[in-house]
C-alpha positions in Angstrom: 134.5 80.0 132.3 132.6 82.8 130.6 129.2 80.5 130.4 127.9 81.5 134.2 125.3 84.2 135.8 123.0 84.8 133.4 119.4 82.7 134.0 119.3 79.5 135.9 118.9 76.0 134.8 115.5 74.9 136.0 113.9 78.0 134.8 112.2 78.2 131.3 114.4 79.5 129.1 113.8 82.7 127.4 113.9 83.3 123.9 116.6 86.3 122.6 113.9 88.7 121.1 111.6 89.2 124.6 115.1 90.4 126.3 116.6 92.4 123.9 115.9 95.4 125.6 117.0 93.8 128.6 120.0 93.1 127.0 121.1 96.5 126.0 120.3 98.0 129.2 123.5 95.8 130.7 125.5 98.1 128.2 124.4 101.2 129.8 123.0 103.0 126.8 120.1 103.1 124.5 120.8 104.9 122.2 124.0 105.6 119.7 125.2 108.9 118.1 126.1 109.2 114.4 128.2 112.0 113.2 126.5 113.8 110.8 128.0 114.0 107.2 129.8 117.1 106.8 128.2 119.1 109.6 129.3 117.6 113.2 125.8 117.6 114.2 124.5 114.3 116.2 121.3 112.8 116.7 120.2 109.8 118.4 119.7 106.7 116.8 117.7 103.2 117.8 120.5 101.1 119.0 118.1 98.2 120.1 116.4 95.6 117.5 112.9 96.2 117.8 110.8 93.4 119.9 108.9 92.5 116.6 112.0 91.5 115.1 113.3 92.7 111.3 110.2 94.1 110.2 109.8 96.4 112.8 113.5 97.9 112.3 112.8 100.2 109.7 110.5 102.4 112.2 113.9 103.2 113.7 114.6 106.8 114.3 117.6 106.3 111.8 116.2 106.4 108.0 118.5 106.2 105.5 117.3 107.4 102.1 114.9 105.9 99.6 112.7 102.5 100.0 113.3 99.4 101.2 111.4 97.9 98.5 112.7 94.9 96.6 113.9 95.4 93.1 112.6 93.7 90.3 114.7 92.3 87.1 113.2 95.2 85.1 114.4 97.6 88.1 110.9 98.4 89.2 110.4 98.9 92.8 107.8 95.6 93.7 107.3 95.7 97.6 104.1 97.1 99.1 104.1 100.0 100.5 107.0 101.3 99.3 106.8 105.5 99.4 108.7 106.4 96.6 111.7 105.9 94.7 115.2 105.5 96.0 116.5 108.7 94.4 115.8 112.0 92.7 112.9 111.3 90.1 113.1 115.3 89.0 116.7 114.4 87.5 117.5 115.2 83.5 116.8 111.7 82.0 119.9 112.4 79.8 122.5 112.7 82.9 122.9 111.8 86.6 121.3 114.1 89.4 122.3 113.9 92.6 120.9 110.2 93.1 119.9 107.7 91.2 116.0 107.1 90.8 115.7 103.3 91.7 118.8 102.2 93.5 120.8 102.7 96.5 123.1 101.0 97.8 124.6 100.5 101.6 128.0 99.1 102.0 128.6 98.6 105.6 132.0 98.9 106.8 132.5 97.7 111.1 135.5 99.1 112.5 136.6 98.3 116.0 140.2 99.8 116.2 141.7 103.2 115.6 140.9 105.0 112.4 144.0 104.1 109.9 146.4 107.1 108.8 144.4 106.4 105.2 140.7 106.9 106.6 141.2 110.7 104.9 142.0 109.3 101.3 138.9 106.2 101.5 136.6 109.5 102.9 137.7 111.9 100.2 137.3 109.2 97.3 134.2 107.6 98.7 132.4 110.9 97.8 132.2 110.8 94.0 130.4 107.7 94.4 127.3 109.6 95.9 124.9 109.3 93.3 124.4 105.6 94.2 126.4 104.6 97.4 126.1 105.3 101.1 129.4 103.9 102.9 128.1 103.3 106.6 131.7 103.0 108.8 129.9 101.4 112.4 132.9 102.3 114.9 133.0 102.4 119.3 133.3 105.8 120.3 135.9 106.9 117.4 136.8 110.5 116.0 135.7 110.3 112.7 137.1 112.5 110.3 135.6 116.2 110.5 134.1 117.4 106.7 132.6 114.5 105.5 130.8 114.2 102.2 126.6 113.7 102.6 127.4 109.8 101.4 129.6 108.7 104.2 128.4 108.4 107.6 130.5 107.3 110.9 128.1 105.3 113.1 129.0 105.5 117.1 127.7 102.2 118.6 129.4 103.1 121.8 131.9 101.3 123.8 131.5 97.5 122.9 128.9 98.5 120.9 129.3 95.9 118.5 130.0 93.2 120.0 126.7 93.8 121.6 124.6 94.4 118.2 126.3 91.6 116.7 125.4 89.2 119.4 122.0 90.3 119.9 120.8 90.4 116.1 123.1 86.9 115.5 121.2 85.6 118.9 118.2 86.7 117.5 118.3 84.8 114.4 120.1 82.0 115.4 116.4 81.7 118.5 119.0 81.6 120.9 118.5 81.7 124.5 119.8 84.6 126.6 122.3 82.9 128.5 124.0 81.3 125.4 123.6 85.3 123.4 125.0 86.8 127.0 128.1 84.7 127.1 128.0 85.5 122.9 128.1 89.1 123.5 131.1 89.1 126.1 132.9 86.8 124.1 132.4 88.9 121.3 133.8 92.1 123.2 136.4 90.2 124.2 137.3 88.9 120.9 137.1 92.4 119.0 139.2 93.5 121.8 142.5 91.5 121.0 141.7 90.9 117.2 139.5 93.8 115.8 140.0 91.7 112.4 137.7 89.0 113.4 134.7 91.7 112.3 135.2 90.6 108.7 134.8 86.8 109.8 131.0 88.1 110.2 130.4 89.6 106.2 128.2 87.5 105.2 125.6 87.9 108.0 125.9 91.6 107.8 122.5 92.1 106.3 121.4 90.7 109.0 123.3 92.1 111.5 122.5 95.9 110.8 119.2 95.0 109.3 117.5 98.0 111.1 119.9 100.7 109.1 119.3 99.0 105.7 115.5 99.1 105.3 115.4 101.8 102.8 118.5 100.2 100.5 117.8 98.2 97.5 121.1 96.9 98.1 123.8 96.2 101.1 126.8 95.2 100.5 130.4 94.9 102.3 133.9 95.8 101.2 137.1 97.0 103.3 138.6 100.2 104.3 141.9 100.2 103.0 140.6 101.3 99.6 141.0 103.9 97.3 137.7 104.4 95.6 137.0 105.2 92.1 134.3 106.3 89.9 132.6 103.7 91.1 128.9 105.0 89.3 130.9 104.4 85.7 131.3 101.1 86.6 128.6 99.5 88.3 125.6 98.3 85.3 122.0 98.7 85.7 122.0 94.8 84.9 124.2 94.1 87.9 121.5 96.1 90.1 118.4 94.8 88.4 119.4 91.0 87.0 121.6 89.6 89.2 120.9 88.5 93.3 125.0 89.2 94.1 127.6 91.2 92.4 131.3 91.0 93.3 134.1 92.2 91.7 137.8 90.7 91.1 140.8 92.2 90.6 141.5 89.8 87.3 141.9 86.2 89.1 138.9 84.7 87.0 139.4 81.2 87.4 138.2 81.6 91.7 135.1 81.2 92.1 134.4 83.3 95.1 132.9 86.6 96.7 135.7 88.7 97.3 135.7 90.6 100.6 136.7 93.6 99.2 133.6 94.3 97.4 130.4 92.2 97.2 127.0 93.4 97.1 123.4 91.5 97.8 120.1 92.7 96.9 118.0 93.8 100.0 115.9 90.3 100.2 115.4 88.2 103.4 116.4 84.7 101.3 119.7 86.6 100.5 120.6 88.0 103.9 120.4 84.8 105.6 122.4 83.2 103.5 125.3 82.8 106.3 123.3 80.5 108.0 124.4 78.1 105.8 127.9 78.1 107.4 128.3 76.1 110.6 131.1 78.5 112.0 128.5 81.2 111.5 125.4 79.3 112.9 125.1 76.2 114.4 128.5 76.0 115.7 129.1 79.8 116.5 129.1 79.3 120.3 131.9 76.3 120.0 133.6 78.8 117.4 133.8 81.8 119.2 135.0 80.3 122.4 137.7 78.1 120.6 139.1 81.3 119.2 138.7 83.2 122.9 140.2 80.0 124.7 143.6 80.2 122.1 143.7 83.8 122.7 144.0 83.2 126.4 146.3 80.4 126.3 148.9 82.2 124.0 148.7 85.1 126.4 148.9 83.2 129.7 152.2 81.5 128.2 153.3 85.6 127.2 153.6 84.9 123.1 152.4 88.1 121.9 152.5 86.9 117.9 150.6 83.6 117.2 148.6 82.3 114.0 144.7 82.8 114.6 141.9 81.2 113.2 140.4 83.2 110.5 136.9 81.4 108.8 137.1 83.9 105.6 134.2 84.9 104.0 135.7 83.7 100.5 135.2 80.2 101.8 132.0 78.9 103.1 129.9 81.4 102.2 130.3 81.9 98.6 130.2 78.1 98.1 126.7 78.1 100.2 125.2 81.3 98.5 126.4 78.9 95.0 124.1 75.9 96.5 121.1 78.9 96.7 118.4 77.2 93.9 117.8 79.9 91.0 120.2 82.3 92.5 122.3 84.4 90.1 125.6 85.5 90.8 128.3 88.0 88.4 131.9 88.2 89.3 133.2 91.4 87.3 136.7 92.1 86.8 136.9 95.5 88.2 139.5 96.3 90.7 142.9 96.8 91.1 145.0 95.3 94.3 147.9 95.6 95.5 149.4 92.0 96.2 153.1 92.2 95.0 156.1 94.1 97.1 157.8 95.0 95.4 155.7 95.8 92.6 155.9 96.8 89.0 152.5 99.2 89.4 151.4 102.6 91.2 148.1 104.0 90.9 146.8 107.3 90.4 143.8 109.2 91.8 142.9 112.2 89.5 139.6 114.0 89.9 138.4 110.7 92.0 139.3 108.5 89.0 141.5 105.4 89.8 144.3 105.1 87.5 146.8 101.7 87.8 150.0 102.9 85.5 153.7 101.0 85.2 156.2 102.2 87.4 158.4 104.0 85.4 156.0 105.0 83.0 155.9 109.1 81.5 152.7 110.1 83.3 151.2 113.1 82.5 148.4 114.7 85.5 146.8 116.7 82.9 146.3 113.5 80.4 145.0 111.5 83.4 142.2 114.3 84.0 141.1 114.9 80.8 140.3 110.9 81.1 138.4 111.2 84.0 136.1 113.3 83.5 133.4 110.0 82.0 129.9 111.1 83.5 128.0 108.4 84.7 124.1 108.0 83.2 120.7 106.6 84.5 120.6 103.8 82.3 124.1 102.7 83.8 125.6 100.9 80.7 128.8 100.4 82.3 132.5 99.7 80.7 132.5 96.5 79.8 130.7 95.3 76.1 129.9 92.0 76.1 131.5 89.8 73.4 129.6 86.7 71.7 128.1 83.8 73.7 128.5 82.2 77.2 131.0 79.7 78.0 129.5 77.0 80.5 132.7 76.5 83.0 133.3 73.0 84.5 134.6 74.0 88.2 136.5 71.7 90.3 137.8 71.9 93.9 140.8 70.5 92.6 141.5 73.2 89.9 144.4 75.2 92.3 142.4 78.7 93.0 141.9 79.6 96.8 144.5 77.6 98.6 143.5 79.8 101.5 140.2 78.2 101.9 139.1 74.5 103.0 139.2 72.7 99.8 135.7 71.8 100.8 134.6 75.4 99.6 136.9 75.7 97.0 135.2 76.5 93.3 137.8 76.7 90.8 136.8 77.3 86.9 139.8 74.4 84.6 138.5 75.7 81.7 138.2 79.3 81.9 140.1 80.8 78.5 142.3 83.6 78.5 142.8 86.4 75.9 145.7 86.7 74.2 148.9 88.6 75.5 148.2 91.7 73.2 144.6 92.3 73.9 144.8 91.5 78.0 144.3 95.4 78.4 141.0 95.4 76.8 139.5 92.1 76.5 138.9 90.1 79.8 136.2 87.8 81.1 133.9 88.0 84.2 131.4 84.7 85.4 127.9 84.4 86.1 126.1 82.0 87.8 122.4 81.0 86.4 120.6 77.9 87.1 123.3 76.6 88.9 125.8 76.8 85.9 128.6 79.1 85.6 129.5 80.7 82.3 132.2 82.6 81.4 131.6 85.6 79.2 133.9 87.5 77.2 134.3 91.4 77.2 136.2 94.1 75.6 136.7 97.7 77.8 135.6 100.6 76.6 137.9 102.6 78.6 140.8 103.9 76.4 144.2 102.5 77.9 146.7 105.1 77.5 149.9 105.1 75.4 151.9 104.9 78.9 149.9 102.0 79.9 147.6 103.4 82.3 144.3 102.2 83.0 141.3 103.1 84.9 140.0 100.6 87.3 136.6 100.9 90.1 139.0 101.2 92.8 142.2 99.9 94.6 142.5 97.7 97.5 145.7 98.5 99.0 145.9 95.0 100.2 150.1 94.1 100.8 151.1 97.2 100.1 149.9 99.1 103.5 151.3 96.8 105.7 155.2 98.0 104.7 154.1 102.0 104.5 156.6 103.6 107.4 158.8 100.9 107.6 161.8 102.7 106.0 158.9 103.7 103.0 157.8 107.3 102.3 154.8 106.8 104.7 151.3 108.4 104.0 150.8 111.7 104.0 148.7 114.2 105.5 145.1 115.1 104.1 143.2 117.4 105.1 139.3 116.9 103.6 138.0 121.1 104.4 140.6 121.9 101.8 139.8 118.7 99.4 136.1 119.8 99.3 136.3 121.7 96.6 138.5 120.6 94.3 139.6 116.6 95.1 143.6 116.7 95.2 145.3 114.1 92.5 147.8 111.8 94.4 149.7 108.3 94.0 149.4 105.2 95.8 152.6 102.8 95.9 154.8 100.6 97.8 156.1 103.4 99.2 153.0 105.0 100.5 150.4 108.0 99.9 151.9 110.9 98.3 149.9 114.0 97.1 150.4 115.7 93.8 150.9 119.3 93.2 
């Protein structure tokens, strides 16, 4: 098996954190290179999780900007010691600078595989989203993308880098010995290997995970790469950032009850980063998890079946029901993306000066229309897009209610009485949920976003979802971006069934 040669059984066993370092040096390295945004340059970073555990991590060469201080529900910074705002507190009050002057948030993005043909377009839109986001893409020794914008940063952990941080910081938390985080770690490697999906199996404890990179974030968050990003800073609300404990936004399926994977976003507290450890499959049953899934993988190869179902513990399932359970926790699930679910479909979307833009197929679609509609500036107080409209609904969820037949019904939270607007007004009245004192409610809103004549709307972003997996099979395919000449001027192009095509 994978279980012998590290330690021996009569000895005492040793705890995770006193062998860390020991750990790492069976990888070879000690230290990890990050691409520098936009320059090439490279520095080294901490790799290994301080002795002292968490708290130590944010002396790590590596500092992100602002403070890692906790955020209050006024939006004051509240931890000690915190050096100064997360932002630029010289900015015109009436406008965005170049940061925001209490927020920041991380999303974390793992990637084990090669870079997708669409890295270019996620890169390219990812910058407009500067003035409050840093997208951290953790890769093994992968060419990122040369020209990045100062908000998007390509992490080099290093061959079976993270399999290595994820079984050390997972060991760590989980007071693991080091023989049961040693076989962890190679069955991690081996896992990532032959399924570089399984990374998203591990959202939830991402806080966790690459705690040491998100001490100066009032927020972390995850999401996935085959997105097209929008203006993301319109959309996001100072109340999501300051009220609420998680944010996560849908692309219209109200009646789920669930933290989508493609965008979900935590405050930067300890109680809310170890939330996973609610989820056996996570924590106490990781070990017998992990090596179920590496056991199948071996038997489907040893019998030479190259495509076989795998065993996928979604982050939609366990986890959002556990975070649900949290006492006093408060939750918002916005309405906010687009998706691409349906092939065919009736949809394409638009990028246009960074703007997302979901239009019917076959409608008259004007470029110059679409730009002068995307040209909304976001603002410090963050107001957002979406006016609430009279009083909260208290929702009476069910597992029985037929949302998220994916999940166990176990973790399934679906909302029977969640009300719909009417047919005429579905482009500009919707409803998101919130979660306070353990109740959900369902509160109305009305857009102010204009929808066009046409049809078109403007959306956070697009997750391409369904529609990426048919691109080059007998589709127009994606094409070729290069980001030196998109520097200046972001290029306008359309995202379909068919692929990635860019505008003149």
């Amino acid at each position: 098996g994978e279980g012998g040669g590290v330690g021996a059984r009569k000895k005492p066993r040793a705890s995770v954190p006193k062998l860390l370092e020991q750990l790492s040096a069976l990888h070879g390295q000690d230290a990890v290179r990050e691409s520098s945004a936009g320059t090439g340059a490279a520095w080294p970073l901490a790799y290994r999780v301080p002795a002292g555990g968490p708290a130590d991590a944010r002396e790590a060469p590596h500092r992100a900007h602002g403070s890692g201080a906790a955020v209050g529900d006024t939006g004051t910074l509240t931890a000690a010691g915190a050096a100064g705002p997360i932002g630029d507190p010289g900015q015109p009050a009436g406008r965005c600078g170049d940061r925001h002057p209490t927020f920041r948030i991380a999303m974390v993005v793992p990637w084990v595989s090669e870079l997708p043909a669409w890295v270019s377009y996620f890169v390219l839109t990812a910058r407009r989203s500067q003035y409050l986001i840093d997208w951290l893409l953790f890769h093994e020794t992968l060419v990122p993308p040369s020209h990045l914008p100062d908000n998007v940063r390509f992490i080099d952990l290093g061959v079976g880098g993270l399999a290595q941080l994820f079984g050390l910081r997972l060991g760590d938390e989980l007071n693991m010995p080091v023989r049961n985080a040693s076989l962890l770690i190679r069955s991690m490697r081996f896992m990532f290997e032959k399924w570089p999906r399984l990374v998203a199996e591990y959202k939830p404890a991402f806080g966790a995970i690459f705690a040491q990179y998100l001490s100066d974030y009032s927020h972390w968050g995850y999401c996935d790469l085959d997105m097209i990003i929008g203006n993301l800073p319109l959309f996001i609300e100072h109340a999501e950032l300051a009220s609420q404990d998680i944010v996560t936004y849908s692309f219209g399926d109200v009646d789920a009850l669930y933290l989508r994977g493609q965008w979900t976003v935590h405050r930067n507290l300890p109680d809310l980063s170890m939330l996973w450890k609610g989820c056996p499959h996570l924590s106490d049953e990781l070990q017998k998890e992990l090596l179920m899934k590496v056991a199948w993988v071996r038997r489907m190869e040893s019998r030479g079946v190259k495509n076989y179902p795998k065993r996928f513990q979604s982050a939609e399932g366990c986890y959002s029901h556990r975070a649900a359970q949290l006492p006093g926790i408060r939750i918002k699930m916005a309405h906010k993306q687009f998706v691409g679910l349906s092939v065919p479909s009736d949809d394409v979307v638009y990028s246009v000066n960074n703007a997302v833009w979901q239009c019917p197929r076959g409608a008259p679609v004007q470029l110059d229309a679409l730009h002068a509609h995307s040209q909304q500036q976001c603002a410090p107080d963050m107001e957002g897009v979406q006016q609430p409209l009279g009083e909260m609904l208290p929702l009476q969820v069910s597992s029985e209610g037929g949302c998220g037949r994916w999940m166990p019904v176990e973790y399934r939270m679906c909302a029977v009485n969640m009300p719909e607007p009417p047919d005429r007004e579905r482009d500009t009245i919707g409803f998101n949920t919130y979660l306070k004192d353990g109740q959900f409610y369902a509160q109305r809103f009305r857009s102010t976003l204009p929808v066009l004549d046409n049809g078109c709307k403007q959306g956070a972003f697009f997750h391409m979802q369904e529609w990426k997996k048919i691109w080059g099979y007998g589709t127009h395919g994606i094409d070729p971006l290069e980001l030196a000449l998109a520097k200046q001027t972001p290029p306008s192009f359309t995202v379909s069934t068919e692929g990635i095509t860019l505008l003149s």
